[in-house]
DRENDO-1510 file (C-alpha; in Angstrom, 1 decimal, always signed):
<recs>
REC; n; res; u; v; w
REC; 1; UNK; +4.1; -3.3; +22.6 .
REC; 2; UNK; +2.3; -0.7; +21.3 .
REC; 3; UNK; +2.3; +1.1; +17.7 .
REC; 4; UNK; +4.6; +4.4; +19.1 .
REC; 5; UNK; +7.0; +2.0; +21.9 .
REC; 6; UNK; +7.3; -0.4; +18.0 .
REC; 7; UNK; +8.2; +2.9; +16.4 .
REC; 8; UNK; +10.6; +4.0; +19.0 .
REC; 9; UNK; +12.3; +0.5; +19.0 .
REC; 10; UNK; +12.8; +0.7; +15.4 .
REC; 11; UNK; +10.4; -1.1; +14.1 .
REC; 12; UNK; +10.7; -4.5; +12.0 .
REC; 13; UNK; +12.6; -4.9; +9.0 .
REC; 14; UNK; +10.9; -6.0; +5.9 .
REC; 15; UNK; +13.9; -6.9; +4.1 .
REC; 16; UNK; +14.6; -3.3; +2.4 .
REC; 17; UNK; +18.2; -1.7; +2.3 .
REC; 18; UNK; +19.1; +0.5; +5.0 .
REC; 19; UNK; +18.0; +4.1; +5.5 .
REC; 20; UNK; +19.9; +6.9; +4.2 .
REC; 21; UNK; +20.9; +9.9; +5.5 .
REC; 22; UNK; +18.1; +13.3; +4.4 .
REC; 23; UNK; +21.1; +15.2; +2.3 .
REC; 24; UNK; +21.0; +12.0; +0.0 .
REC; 25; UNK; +18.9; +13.0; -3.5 .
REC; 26; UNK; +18.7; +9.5; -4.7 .
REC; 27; UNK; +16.4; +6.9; -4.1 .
REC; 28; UNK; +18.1; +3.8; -6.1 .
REC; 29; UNK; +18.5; +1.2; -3.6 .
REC; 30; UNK; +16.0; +2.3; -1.1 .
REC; 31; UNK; +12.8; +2.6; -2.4 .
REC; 32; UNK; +12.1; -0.7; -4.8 .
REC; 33; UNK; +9.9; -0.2; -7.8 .
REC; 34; UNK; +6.8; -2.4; -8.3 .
REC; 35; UNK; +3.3; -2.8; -10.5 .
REC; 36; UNK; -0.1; -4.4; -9.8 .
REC; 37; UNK; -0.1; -8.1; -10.9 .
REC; 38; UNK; -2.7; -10.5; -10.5 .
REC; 39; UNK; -3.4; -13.9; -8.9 .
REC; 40; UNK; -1.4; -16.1; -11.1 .
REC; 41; UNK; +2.3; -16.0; -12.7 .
REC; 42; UNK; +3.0; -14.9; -16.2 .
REC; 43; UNK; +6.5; -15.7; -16.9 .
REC; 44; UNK; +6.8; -13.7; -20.2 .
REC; 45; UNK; +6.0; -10.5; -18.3 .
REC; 46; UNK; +8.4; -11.0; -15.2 .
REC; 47; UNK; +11.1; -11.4; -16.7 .
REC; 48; UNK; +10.4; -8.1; -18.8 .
REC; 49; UNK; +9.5; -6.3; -15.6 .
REC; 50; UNK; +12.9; -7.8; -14.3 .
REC; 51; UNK; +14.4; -6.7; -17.3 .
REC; 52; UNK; +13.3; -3.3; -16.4 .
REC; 53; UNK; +15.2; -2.7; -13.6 .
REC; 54; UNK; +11.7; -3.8; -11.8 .
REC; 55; UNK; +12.3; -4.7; -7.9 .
REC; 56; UNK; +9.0; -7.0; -7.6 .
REC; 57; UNK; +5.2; -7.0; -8.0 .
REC; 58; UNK; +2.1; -7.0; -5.7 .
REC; 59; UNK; -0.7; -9.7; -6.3 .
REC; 60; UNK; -4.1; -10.1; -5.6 .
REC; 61; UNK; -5.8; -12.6; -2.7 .
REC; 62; UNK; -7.5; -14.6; -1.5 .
REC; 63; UNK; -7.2; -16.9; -4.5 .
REC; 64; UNK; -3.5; -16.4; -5.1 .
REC; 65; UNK; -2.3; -19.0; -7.0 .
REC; 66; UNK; +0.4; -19.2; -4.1 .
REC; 67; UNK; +2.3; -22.1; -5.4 .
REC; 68; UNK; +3.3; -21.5; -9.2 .
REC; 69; UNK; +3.5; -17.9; -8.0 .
REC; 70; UNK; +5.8; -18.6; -5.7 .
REC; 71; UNK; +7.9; -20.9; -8.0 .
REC; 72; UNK; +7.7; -18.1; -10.9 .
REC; 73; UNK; +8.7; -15.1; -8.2 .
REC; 74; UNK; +12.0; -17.6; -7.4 .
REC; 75; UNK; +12.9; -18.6; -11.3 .
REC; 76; UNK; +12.6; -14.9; -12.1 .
REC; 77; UNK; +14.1; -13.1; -9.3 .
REC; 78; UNK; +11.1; -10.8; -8.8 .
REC; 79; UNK; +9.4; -11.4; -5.4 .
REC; 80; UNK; +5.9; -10.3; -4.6 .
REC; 81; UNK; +6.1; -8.4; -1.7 .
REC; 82; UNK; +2.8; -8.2; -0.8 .
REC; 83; UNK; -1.6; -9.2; -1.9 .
REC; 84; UNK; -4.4; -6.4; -2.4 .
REC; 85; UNK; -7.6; -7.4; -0.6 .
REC; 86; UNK; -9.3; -8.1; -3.5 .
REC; 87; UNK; -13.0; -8.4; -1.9 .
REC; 88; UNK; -12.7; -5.5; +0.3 .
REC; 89; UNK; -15.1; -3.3; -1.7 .
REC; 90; UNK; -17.9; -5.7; -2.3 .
REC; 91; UNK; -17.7; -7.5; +0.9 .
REC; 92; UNK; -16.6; -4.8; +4.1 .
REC; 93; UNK; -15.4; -4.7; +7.1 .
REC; 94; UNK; -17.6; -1.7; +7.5 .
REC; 95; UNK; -21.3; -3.1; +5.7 .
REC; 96; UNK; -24.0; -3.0; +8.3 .
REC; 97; UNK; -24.6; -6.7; +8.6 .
REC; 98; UNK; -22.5; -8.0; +11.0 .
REC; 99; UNK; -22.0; -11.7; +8.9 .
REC; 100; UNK; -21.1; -9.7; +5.8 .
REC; 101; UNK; -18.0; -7.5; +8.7 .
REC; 102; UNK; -17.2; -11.5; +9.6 .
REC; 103; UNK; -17.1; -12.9; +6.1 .
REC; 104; UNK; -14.3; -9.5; +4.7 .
REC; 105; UNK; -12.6; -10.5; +8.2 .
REC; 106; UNK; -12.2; -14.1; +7.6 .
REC; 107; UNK; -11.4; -13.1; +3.6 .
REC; 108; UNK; -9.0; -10.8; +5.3 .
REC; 109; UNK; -7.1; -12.9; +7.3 .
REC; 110; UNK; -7.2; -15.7; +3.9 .
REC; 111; UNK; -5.3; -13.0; +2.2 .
REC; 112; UNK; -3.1; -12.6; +5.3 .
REC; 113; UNK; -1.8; -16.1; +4.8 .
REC; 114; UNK; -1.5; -15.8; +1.1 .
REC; 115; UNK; +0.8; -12.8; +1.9 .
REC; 116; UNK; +3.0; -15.1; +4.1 .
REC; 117; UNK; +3.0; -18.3; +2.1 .
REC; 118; UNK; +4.2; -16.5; -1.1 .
REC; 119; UNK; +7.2; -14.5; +0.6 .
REC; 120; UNK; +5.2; -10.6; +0.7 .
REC; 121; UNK; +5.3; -8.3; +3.8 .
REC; 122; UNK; +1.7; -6.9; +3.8 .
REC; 123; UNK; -2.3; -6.5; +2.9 .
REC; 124; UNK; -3.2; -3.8; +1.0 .
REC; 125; UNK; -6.7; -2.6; +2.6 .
REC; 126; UNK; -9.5; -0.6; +2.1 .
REC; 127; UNK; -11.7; -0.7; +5.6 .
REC; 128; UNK; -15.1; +0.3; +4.3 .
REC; 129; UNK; -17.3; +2.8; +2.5 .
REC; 130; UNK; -19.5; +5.3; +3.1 .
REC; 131; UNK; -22.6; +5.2; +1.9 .
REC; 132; UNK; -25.2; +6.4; +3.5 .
REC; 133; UNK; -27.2; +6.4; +7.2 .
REC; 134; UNK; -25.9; +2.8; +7.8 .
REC; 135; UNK; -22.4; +3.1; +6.3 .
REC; 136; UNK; -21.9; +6.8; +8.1 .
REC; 137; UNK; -18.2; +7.6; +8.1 .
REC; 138; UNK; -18.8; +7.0; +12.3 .
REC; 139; UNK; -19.6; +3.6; +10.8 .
REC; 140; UNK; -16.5; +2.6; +8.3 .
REC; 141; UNK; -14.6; +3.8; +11.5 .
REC; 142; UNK; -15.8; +1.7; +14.5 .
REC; 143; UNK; -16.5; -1.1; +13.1 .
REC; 144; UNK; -13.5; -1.3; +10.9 .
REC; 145; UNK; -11.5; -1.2; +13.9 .
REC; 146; UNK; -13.4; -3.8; +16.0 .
REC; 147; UNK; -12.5; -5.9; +12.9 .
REC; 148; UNK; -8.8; -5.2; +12.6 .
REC; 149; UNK; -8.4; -5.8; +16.2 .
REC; 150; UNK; -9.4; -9.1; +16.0 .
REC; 151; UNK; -6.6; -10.1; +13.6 .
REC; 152; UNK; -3.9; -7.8; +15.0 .
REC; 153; UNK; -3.0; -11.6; +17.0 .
REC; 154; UNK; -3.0; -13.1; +13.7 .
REC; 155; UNK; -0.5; -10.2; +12.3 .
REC; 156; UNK; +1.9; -10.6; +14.5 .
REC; 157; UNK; +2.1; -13.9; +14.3 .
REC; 158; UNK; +2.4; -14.1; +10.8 .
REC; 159; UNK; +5.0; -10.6; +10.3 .
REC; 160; UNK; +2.4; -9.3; +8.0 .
REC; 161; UNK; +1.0; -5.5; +7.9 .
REC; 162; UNK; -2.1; -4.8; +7.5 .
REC; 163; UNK; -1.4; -1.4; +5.3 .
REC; 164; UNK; -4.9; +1.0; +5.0 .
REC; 165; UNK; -4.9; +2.4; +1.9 .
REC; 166; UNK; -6.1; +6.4; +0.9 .
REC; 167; UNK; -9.2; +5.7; -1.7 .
REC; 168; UNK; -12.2; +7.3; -2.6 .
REC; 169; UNK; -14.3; +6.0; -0.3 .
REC; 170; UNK; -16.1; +8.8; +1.2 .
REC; 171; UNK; -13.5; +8.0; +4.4 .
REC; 172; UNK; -11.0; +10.2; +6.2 .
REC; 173; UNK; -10.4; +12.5; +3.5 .
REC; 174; UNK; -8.1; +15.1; +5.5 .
REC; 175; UNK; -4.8; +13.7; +6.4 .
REC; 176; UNK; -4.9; +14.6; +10.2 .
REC; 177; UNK; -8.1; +11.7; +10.2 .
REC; 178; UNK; -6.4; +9.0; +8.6 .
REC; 179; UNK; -3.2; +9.8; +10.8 .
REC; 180; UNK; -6.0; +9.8; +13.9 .
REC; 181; UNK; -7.4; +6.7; +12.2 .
REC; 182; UNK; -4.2; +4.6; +12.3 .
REC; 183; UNK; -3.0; +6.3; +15.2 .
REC; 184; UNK; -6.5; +4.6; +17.5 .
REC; 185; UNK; -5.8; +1.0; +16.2 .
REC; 186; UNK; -2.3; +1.8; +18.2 .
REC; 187; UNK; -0.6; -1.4; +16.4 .
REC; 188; UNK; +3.1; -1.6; +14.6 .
REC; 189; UNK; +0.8; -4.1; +12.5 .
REC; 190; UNK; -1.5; -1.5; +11.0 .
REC; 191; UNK; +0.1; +1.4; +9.1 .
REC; 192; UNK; -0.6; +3.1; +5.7 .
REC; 193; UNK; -0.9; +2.7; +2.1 .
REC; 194; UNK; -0.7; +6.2; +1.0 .
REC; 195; UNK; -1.8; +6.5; -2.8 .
REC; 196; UNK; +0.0; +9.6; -3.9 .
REC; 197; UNK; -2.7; +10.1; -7.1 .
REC; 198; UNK; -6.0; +9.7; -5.2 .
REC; 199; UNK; -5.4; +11.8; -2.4 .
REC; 200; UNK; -4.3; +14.9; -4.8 .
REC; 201; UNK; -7.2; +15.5; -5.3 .
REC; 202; UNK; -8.1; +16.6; -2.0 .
REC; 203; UNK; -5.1; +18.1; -1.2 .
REC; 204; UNK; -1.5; +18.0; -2.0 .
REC; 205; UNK; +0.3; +14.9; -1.9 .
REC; 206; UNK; +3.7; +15.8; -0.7 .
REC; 207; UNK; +1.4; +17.5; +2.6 .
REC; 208; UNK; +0.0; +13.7; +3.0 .
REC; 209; UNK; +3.3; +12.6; +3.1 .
REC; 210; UNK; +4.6; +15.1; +5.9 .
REC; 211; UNK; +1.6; +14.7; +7.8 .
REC; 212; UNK; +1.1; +10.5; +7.9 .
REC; 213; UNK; +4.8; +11.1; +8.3 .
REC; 214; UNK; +6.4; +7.2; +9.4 .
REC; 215; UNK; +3.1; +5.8; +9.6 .
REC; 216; UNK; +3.2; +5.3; +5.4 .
REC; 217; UNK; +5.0; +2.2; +5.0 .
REC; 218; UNK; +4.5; +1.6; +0.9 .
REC; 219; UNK; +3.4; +3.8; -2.2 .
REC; 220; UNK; +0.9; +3.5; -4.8 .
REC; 221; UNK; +1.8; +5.4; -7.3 .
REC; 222; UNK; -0.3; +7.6; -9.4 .
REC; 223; UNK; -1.0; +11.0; -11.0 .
REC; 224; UNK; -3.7; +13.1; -10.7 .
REC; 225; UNK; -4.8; +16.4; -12.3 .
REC; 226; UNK; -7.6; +19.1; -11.9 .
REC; 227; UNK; -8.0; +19.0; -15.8 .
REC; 228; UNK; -7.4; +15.5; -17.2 .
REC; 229; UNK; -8.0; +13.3; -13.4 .
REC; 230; UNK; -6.0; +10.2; -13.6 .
REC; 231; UNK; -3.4; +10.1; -16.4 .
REC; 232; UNK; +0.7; +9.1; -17.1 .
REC; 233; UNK; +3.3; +10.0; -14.3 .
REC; 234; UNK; +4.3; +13.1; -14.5 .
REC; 235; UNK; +1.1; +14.9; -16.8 .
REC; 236; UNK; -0.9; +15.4; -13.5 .
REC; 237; UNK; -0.6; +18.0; -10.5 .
REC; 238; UNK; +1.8; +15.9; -8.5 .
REC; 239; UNK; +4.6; +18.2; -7.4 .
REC; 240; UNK; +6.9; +14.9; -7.4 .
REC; 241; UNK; +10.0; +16.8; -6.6 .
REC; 242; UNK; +8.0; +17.6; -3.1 .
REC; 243; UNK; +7.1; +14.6; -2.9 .
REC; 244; UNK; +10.7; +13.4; -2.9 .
REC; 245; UNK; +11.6; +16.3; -0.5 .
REC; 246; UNK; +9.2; +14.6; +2.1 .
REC; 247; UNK; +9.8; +11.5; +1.7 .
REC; 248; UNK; +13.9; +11.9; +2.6 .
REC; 249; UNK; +12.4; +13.5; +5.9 .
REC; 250; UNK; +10.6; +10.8; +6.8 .
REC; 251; UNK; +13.7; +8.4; +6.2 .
REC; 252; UNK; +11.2; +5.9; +3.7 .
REC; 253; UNK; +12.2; +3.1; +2.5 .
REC; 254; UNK; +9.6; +0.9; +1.4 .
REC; 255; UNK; +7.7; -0.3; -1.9 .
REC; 256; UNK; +6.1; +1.9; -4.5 .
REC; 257; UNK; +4.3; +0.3; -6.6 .
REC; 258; UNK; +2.6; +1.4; -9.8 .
REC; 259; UNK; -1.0; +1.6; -10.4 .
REC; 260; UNK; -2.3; +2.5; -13.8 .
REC; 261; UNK; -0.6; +3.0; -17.3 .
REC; 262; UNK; +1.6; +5.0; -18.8 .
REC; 263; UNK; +1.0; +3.5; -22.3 .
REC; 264; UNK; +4.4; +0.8; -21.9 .
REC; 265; UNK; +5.5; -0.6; -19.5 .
REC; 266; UNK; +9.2; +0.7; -20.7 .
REC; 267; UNK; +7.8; +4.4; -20.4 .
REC; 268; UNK; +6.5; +3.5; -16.9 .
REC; 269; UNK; +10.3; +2.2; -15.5 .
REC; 270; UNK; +11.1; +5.1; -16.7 .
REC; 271; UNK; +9.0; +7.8; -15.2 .
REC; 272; UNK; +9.6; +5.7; -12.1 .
REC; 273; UNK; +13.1; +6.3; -12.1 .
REC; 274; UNK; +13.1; +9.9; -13.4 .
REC; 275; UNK; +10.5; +11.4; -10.9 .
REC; 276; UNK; +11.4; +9.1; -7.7 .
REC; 277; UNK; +15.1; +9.4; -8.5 .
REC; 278; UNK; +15.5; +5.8; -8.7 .
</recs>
């Protein structure tokens, strides 16, 4: 089965509530809140993040302390539903020594199983950078895909998405290439990451969103602004009410996670709920 039959089946469920109808202006229920965490458990915050109103966290592997995570996730409430890639950048799938594309595959897939073992639904991934003659964006391209083939088996078998995230790596910065990008790996296993901050900056977010369409299967969320880059939810150029707009037309339901500060984490469970009508 390919990525479009897998889409016209219905897809797999990763455990989220059911879709709602497009007339429906709330999100509570159907998109889960999240922040960044790390690779080991931290009780103390959990159970403030749970406290929160906070539907989980996403780690960090390989090295994921998967066993006290684990334990902490279940004592708490708060599941991880999914691992960054933490040695995409240094170590790519798209560096021009092939050992270097076998060693982030084989980290890759490490981080696959650490997804698995502590309960989460997916990889955050960056494919590559470009850098120069032997990192072209032609480059990050093929041989990022000649890599992610090679664990689509391994995906599968473990029900874990391999999620390509928008960054500013010199790679696929209109949205019709990164839909053309996911679209030739042609797997229900490899869909996208959309970052709603980074990508303002090359065009507006909420036209990301309509464009990647059901190929976004989880949020990071950021803001972004012309005059003051990176900064709190809501102080930046993303025309979140937009972004909500498109989001109910392309039924999601999955994680958004927060990346960044907001200067509490209080204030940051708040502007979650306020601009993603939680």
């Amino acid at each position: 089965m390919n990525r479009r039959q897998f889409l016209a089946s219905g897809g797999v469920s990763v455990g989220l509530a059911p879709i709602v109808q497009a007339e429906t202006k709330s999100f509570r229920g159907i998109v889960r809140k999240a922040v960044k965490f790390g690779t080991k458990p931290d009780l103390a915050r959990m159970k403030k993040l749970k406290e929160l109103g906070f539907d989980g966290i996403e780690g960090s592997a390989p090295d994921l302390e998967v066993d006290s995570m684990k334990q902490a996730c279940s004592k708490i409430g708060l599941p991880m539903h999914g691992v960054v890639y933490s040695k995409h950048w240094k170590v790519r799938l798209s560096d021009p020594d092939p050992e270097l594309r076998k060693r982030s595959r084989k980290g890759l897939a490490q981080a696959m199983r650490e997804a698995k073992q502590v309960g989460g639904t997916s990889v955050l991934l960056v494919p590559g950078r470009v850098k120069g003659d032997e990192e072209t964006h032609q480059h990050v391209w093929n041989r990022s895909i000649e890599q992610i083939r090679k664990l689509l088996p391994l995906a599968e078998d473990l029900k874990i998405h391999i999620l390509i995230e928008t960054v500013w790596n010199g790679f696929c910065y209109q949205p019709e290439q990164f839909r053309d990008y996911i679209d030739e790996i042609d797997s229900p296993w490899v869909q996208a990451y959309y970052d709603i901050g980074n990508m303002q900056k090359y065009g507006p977010s909420h036209e990301w969103i309509r464009i990647l369409g059901r190929r976004t299967l989880k949020l990071d969320i950021k803001d972004w602004g012309s005059k003051n880059g990176f900064c709190p939810l809501g102080q930046g150029d993303v025309e979140w009410k937009k972004v909500r707009s498109e989001l109910e037309k392309i039924k999601f339901n999955g994680w958004a996670t927060r990346e960044g500060s907001d200067g509490t984490i209080e204030e940051t469970a708040r502007l979650m709920d306020e601009l993603l009508g939680l």
